[in-house]
N, C-alpha and C positions, 0 to 999 in steps of 0.2 A: 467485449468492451462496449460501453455508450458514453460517448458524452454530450453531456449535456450543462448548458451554463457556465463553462471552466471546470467542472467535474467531471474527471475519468473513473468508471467505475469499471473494477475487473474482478472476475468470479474464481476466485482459487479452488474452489472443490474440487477433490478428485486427484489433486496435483500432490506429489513427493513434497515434501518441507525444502528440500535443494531447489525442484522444478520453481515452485512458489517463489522462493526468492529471485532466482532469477527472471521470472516473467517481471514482480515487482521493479525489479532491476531498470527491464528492458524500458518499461512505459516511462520509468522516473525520465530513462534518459534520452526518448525519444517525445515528452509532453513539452508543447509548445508553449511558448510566453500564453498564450491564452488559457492555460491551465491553471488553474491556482490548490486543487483539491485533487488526490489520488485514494479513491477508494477501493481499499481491498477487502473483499468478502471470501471470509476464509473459514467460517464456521464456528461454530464456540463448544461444539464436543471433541471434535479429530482436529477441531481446526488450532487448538492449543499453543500445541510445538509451531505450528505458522507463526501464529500471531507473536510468540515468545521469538523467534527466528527472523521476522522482519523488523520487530523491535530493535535486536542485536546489528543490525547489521545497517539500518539507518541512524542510532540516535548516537551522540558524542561528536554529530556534525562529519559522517564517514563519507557525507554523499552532497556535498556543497546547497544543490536545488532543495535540498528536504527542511525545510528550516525548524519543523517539528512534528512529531507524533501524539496522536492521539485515539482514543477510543472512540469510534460509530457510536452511531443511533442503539446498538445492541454489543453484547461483548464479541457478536463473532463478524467484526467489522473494526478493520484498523484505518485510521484516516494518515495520508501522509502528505501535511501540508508546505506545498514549495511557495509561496504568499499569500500576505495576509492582506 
């Protein structure tokens, strides 16, 4: 994890699609009012089912803090923003 600026960045590689989410999970719900950006770097070859997987499981408003998703700087980075 680094953060830096209101950005938490965390590196999913390596991690199960369940593990992934739940780490996901953990930072949304342990990022302090001075967080405003959760960057997940999860790959864009294996990293797929992640990024299809934290999609499901934050958007439709399941996770109050996440106010919306989007795509990184590249496809194998999912941004999950709690303010704008």
């Amino acid at each position: 994890m680094n953060l830096t600026s209101g950005i938490i960045e965390v590196d999913l590689h390596g991690l199960r699609t369940e593990e992934a989410v739940k780490r996901a999970k953990s930072e949304v719900s342990k990022a302090s009012g001075s967080v405003y950006i959760i960057r997940l770097i999860h790959g864009y070859h294996g990293g797929t089912r992640i990024r299809e997987a934290i999609e499901d499981e934050f958007s439709y408003g399941r996770e109050e803090k996440v106010k919306k998703i989007r795509q990184g700087s590249n496809p194998g980075i999912t941004e999950l923003i709690l303010r704008e």
